[in-house]
Structure formats: C-alpha cells, structure tokens
C-alpha positions as CSV (number, residue, x, y, z in Angstrom):
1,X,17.0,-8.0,1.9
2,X,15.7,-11.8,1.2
3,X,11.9,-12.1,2.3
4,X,12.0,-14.8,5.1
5,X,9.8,-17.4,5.5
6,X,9.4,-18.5,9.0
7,X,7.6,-17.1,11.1
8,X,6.6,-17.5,14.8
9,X,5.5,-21.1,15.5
10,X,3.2,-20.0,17.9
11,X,0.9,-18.1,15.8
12,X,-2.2,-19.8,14.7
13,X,-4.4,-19.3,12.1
14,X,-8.4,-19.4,11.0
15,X,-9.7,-22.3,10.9
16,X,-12.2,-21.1,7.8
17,X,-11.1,-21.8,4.2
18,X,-11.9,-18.4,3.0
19,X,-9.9,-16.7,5.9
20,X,-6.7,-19.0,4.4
21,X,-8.0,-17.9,1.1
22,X,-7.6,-14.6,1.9
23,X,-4.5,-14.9,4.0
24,X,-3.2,-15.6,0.7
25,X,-4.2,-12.8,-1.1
26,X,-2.9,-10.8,1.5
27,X,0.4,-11.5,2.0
28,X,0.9,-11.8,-1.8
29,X,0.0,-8.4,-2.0
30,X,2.4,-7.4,1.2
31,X,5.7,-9.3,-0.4
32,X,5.0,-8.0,-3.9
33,X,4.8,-4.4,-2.0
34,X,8.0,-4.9,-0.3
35,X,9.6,-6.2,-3.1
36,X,8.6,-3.6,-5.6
37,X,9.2,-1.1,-2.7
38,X,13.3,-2.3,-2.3
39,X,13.7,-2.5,-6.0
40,X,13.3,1.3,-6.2
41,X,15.2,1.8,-3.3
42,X,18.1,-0.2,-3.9
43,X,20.4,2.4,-6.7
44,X,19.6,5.0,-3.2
45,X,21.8,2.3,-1.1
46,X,19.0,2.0,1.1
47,X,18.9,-0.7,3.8
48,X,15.3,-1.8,2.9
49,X,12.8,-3.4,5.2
50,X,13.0,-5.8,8.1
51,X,10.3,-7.5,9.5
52,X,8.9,-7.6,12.8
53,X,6.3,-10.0,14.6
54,X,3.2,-9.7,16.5
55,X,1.3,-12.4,18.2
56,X,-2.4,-12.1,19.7
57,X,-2.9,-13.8,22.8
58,X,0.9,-15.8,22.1
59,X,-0.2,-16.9,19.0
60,X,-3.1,-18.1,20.3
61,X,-5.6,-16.3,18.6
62,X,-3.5,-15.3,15.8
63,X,-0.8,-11.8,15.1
64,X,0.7,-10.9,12.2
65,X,3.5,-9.7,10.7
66,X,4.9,-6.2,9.1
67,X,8.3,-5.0,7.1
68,X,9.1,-2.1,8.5
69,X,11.7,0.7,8.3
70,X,12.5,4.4,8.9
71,X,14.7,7.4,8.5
72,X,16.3,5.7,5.6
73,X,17.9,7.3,2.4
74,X,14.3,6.8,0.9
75,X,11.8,6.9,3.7
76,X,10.8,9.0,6.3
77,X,8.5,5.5,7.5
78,X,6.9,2.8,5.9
79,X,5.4,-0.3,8.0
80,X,3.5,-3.3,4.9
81,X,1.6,-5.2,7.8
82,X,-0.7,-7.9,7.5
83,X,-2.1,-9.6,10.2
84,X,-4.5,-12.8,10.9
85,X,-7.2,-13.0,14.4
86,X,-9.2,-15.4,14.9
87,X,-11.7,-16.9,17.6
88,X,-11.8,-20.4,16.4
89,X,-12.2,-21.2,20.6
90,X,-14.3,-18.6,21.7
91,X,-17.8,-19.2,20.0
92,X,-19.4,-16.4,21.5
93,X,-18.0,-13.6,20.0
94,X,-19.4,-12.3,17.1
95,X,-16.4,-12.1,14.9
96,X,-15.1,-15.3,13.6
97,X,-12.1,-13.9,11.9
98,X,-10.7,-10.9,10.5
99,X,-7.4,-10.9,7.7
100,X,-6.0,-7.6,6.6
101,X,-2.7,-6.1,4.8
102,X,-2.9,-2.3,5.7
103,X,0.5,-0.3,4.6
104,X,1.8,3.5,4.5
105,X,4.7,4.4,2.7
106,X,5.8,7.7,3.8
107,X,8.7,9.0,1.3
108,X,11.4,10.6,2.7
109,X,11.9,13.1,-0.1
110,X,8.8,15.8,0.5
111,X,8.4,15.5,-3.5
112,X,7.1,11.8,-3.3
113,X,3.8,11.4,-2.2
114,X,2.5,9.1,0.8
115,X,0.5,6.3,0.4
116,X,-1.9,4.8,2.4
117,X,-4.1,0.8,1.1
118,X,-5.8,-1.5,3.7
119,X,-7.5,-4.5,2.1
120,X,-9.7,-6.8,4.8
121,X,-11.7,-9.7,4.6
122,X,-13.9,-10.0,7.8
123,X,-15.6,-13.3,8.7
124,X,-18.2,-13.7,11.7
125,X,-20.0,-16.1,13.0
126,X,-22.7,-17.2,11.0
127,X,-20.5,-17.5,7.6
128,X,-21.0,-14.4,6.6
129,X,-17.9,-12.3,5.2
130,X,-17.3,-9.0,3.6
131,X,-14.2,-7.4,2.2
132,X,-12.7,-4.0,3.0
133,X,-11.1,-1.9,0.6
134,X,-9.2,1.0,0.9
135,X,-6.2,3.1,-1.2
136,X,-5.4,6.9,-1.0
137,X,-2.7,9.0,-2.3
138,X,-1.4,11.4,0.4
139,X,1.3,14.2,-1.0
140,X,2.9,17.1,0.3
141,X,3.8,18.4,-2.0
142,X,0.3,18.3,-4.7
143,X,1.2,17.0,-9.0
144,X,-2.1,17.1,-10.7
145,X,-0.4,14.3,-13.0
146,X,0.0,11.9,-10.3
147,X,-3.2,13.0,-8.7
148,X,-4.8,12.2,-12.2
149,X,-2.8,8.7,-12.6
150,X,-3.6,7.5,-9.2
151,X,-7.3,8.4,-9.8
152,X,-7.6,6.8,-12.9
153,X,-6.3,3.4,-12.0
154,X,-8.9,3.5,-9.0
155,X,-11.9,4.2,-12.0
156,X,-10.3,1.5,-13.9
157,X,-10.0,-0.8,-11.3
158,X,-13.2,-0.3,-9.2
159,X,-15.3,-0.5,-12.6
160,X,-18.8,-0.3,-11.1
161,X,-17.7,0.3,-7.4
162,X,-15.6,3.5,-8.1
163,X,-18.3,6.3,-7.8
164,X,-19.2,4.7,-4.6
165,X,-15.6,3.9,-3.4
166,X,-14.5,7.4,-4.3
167,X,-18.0,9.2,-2.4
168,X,-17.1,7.1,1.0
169,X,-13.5,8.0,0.5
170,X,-14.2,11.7,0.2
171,X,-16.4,11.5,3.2
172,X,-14.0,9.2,5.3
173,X,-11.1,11.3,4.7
174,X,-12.4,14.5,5.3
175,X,-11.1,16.5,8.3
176,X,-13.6,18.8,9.2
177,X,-11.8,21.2,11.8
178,X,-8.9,22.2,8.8
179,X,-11.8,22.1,6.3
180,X,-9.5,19.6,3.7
181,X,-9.1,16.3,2.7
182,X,-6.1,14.4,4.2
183,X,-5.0,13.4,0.7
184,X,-5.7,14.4,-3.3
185,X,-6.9,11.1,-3.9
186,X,-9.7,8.9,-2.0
187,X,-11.0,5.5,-2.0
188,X,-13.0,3.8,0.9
189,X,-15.7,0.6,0.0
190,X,-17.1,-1.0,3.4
191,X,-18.8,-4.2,3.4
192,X,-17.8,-5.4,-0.5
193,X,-19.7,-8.9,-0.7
194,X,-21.4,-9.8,-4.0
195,X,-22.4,-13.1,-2.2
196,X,-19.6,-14.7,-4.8
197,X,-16.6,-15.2,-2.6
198,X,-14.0,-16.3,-5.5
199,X,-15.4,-13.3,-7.8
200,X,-14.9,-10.8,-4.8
201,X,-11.4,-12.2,-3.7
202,X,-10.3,-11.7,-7.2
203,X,-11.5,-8.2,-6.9
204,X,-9.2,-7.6,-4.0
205,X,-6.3,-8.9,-5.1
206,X,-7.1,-7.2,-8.9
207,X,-7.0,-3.9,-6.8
208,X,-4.3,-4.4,-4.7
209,X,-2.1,-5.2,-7.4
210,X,-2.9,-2.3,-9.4
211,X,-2.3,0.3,-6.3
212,X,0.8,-1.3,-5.9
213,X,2.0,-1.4,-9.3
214,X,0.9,2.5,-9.8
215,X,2.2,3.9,-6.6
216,X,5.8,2.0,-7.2
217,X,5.7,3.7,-10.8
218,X,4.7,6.9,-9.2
219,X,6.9,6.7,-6.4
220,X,9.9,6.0,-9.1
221,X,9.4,8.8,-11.3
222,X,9.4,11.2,-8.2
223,X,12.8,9.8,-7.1
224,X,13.8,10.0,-10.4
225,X,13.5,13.7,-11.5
226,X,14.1,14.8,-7.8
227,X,16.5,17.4,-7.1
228,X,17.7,17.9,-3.2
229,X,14.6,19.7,-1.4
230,X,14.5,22.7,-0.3
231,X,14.4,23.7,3.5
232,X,10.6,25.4,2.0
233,X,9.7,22.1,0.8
234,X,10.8,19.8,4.0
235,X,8.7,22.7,5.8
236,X,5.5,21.8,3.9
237,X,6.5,18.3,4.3
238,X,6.5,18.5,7.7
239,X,3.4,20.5,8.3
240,X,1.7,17.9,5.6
241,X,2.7,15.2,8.2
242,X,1.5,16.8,11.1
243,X,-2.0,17.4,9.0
244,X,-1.3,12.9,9.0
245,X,-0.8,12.9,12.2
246,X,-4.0,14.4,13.9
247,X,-6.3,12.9,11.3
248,X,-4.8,9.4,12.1
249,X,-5.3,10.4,15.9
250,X,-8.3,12.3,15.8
251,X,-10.8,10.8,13.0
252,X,-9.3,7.9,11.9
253,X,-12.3,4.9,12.9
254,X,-9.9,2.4,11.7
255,X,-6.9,2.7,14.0
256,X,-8.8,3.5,17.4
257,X,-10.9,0.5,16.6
258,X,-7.4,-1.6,16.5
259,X,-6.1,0.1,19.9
260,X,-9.6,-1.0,21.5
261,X,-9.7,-4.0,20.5
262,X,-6.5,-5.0,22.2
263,X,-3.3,-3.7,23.3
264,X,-0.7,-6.5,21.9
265,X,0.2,-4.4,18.8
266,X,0.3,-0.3,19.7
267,X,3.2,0.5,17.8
268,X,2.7,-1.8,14.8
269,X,-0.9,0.0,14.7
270,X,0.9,3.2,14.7
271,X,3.1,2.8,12.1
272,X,1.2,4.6,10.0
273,X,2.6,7.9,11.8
274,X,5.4,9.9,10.4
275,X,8.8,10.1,11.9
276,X,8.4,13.7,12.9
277,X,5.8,16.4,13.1
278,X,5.0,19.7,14.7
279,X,4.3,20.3,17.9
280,X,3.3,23.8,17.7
281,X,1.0,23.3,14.7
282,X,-0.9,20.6,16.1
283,X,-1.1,23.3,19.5
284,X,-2.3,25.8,17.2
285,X,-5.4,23.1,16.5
286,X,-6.6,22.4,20.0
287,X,-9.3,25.1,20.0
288,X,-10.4,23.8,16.3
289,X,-11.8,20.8,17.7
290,X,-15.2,20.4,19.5
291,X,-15.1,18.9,23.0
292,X,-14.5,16.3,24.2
293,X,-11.5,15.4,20.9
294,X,-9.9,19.3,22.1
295,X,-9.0,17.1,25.3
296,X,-7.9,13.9,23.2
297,X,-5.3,16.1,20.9
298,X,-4.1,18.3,24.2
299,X,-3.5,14.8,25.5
300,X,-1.8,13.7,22.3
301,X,0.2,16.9,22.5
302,X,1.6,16.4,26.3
303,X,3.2,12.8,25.3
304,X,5.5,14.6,22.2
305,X,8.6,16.0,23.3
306,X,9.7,19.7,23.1
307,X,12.2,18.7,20.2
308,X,11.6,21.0,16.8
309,X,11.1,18.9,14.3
310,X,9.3,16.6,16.9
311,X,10.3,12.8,16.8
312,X,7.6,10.0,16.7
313,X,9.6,7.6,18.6
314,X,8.4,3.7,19.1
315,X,7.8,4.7,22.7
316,X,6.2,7.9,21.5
317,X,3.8,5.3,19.7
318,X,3.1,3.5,22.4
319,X,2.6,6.3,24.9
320,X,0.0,8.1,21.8
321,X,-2.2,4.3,21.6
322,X,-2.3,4.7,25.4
323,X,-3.8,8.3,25.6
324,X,-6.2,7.2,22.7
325,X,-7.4,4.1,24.3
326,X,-7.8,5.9,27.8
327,X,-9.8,8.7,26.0
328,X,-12.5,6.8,24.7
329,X,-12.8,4.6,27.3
330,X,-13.6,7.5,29.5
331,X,-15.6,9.4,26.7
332,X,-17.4,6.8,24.4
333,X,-19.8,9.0,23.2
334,X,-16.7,10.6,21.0
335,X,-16.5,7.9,18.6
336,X,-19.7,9.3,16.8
337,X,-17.5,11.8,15.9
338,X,-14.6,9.6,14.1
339,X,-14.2,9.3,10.4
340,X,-16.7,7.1,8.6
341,X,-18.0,6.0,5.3
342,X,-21.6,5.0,4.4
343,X,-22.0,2.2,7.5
344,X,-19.9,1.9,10.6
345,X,-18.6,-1.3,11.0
346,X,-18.9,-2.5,14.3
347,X,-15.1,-3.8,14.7
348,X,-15.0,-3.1,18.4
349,X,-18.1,-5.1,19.0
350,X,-17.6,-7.9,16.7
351,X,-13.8,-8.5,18.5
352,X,-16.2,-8.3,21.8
353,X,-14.5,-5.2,23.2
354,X,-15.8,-3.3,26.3
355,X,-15.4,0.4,25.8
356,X,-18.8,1.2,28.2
357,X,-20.9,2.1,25.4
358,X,-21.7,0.6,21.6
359,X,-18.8,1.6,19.0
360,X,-21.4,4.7,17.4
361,X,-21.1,5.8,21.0
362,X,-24.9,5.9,21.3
C-alpha cells in the first residue's frame, strides 16, 4: 500500500528542535521499516500494512501513529508505531517530551524469527535529553546463523556501546521464573547521551537502519527456503509466543510504564502481543511466579477465552492493559520486580503519573 501523508490535524507536536529532530529520525526509520517490510511481502500476495492513529489528550499533547496488520499470508502481527508527547503547556511536569518508534514483527511462518527495536529520545524539563535504544531477535524456532548475523551487526553497530548494550539486554530480557531469555539475541542501552546531540542522533538512526536492513534480509531468506510447517513446528511457535506473552505482561518495565502513564492508546501499546497463545501453558506458570505477579498473570489468564489456540483479540488487548494497570495501582510495590537494565528510568514519574508509590515501588 502507498504510505500516506496526512495525518490527524489535531495532533501537535514538541515545541523543542531536538524533539522535531528526532521526530525525524523516527519516522524515517518507521516508513523505511514498512516499506522494506511490504517489499518482502508483496510475491506472498499479502495485503501489507494500514495505518492507524492515536491522539493524546485530542492531539493536544501529542499521539502518534502505527502500521499495523495481522493474520496475514506473512504475519501472525506486526504493529511499526511511533508516537510524539509532549507538555509544552504544563510546565510542571518533569518530562518535557518524549519521541519513540517501538515495532514487533511477529512472522507468521514459525521458521521466521520475531523482532522486537524501540528507539526513544526523552527530553525534560531543564534541556536535558537522552536516547533509548533497544533491538532483539525473538525466534521460535533457534538458527545459530541468524542468531550470529543479528549479533554481529549489533557489535558492529554499537562499536563501543555493545558490551554494555548487550550486558543490559541480557539482564532486561531475562525471565527469571522459566530461567531463559525471551530471545537469542539482546540489546538494551538506557540513558545514551554523549552531551553531543547531532553525534548521538546519528547514532540512532545509524542503528536503526542497520536493524532494519538485517532483520528484512533475515526475515527474506527465512521466507525464502521455507517449506509449509509442520503442526510440531506451529506447536513450538505457539508455546514460543505464549513465553512473549507473559514476559511482555509480567516483566516488561517498558509497556506497564505506557499503560500508566495513560489510557488513550491500550491496544496500540499492546500490539506487541501475538495473535494467539496458550492458555493452559501460561496456567501451568501461575505458581512459578512470586506473589503479588501469581495474582497479575491469574488475572491476565481470566480475560483470555477458553478457545485452543487462544485469540489475542483488540478487545482482548484492551481488557489485558486494564488488568495490568489495575494491578499495579493496587500493588505498587510489584514494579521493583519488572524487567530492568542498569538504571530505571523514571517514565511514570517524569509523565507525572499517580500509581500511589514512586515507579521502583519503594
């Protein structure tokens, strides 16, 4: 499909000259992804992406914008959102503005791996601003070569950064109750300022563009030498995606931040969830988790259907941001046991969230 051009008219965006500056970079990155994305879809007849807008506060204080699509000849889901908030009229809060493209491509055919890249730039107050950079490979079905290609473009990349990238991603996405990793490949760096703003914003875009360009040649040769699965293989697949599921849901820091911080974009948060999962595995974890998160995944549990394979619905979605929001506001102390790199960054707090306690739950 053509990439269109217009967008809402009601949403606004920073005021800052970096935060257009790295509006830029981001939505760059999100069209080349799309369009890299459709060109290996196309010979599948696929129907390719739409797009779909969000506004914060009507446009008031920003939204954003994601290409989207599911179920299709060549993905199970795959949501390439970037977004733009701002509080250019609220002085107060802490968080001038915050600019982000965060994707996950999620294959349909269980031989072509996931992927999961956020790149931020976060701007408060005081003119400070730090970049966020994040890229993971996610298979279900584990090849060492693509494992080694994806790693070595993240060394390459990262240059000096990658030992420490590659240690925080190890530790972020680490899922202690299953005792693995929720991908092969890891790479997390919180807080990237060199105090040269043009040097680090070339950084970003450097790295985005060389995820992209790797996972789209990974991505094709998957498609390419791929024979029809096997009902063993969509098995794994499926339990892979349910191992997705519950560390989005359980650990992930990044995505209960975004449901706290507001409830204008739920299912756009959520697209990061697969299209199905298991119901019973995820059952089967309950008593894996220390307390209070065995209560968070029996809630997850009660708002998925009975279906086998289970369907993660846009209401599903919904319903799932609801239960996670609702848990930590009644258990704040839980978020010291989310995901994290070296530092915590205080996302709740700088978006001037209430969720009765400080984000480290302290």
């Amino acid at each position: 499909m053509p990439l269109e051009d217009t967008v809402d008219p009601r949403r606004t965006h920073p005021e800052s000259a970096k935060a257009a500056r790295a509006w830029d970079v981001v939505e760059s990155l999100q069209l080349g992804l799309v369009e890299a994305l459709e060109k290996i879809a196309a010979p599948f007849d696929d129907p390719g992406f739409q797009p779909i807008d969000w506004l914060r506060d009507d446009g008031r204080h920003g939204g954003g914008r994601r290409y989207a699509t599911e179920l299709s000849p060549v993905f199970n889901r795959a949501s390439i959102n970037v977004s733009t908030v701002h509080y250019d009229d609220i002085p107060d809060k802490p968080l001038s503005s915050a600019t982000a493209l965060s994707t996950i491509i999620h294959p349909d055919h269980p031989r072509a791996p996931s992927m999961h890249t956020h790149i931020s730039f976060t701007e408060l107050r005081d003119g400070k601003g730090y970049w966020r950079l994040m890229a993971d490979l996610n298979p279900s079905l584990p090849a060492p070569d693509e494992k080694e290609r994806f790693d070595a473009m993240l060394e390459e990349t990262a240059g000096e950064t990658f030992d420490e990238g590659r240690a925080q991603g190890e530790r972020y996405f680490y899922i202690p109750a299953l005792e693995r990793h929720r991908g092969v490949s890891h790479f997390y760096l919180e807080g990237f300022d060199t105090g040269d703003f043009d040097a680090d914003r070339r950084f970003a875009t450097d790295f985005g563009e060389a995820v992209i360009d790797t996972y789209a040649s990974i991505l094709e040769s998957a498609l390419a030498s791929a024979d029809e699965p096997t009902e063993e293989e969509r098995r794994s697949q499926l339990s892979y995606h349910t191992v997705y599921f519950f560390q989005v849901l359980t650990l992930d820091r990044g995505t209960t931040s975004g449901i706290l911080v507001h409830d204008q974009n739920d299912v756009g948060i959520l697209a990061s969830l697969p299209a199905f999962v298991n119901r019973k595995l995820l059952s089967s974890w309950v008593e894996k988790l220390p307390a209070p998160q065995d209560k968070l995944l029996r809630g997850l549990i009660d708002e998925l259907s009975d279906e086998s394979p289970c369907p993660v619905t846009d209401d599903c979605r919904a319903r799932l941001a609801r239960a996670v929001r609702e848990h930590y506001q009644s258990h704040p102390e839980a978020l010291k046991l989310q995901a994290r790199g070296n530092t915590i960054p205080p996302t709740v707090a700088n978006h001037g969230a209430r969720c009765r306690s400080s984000e480290n739950g302290e």
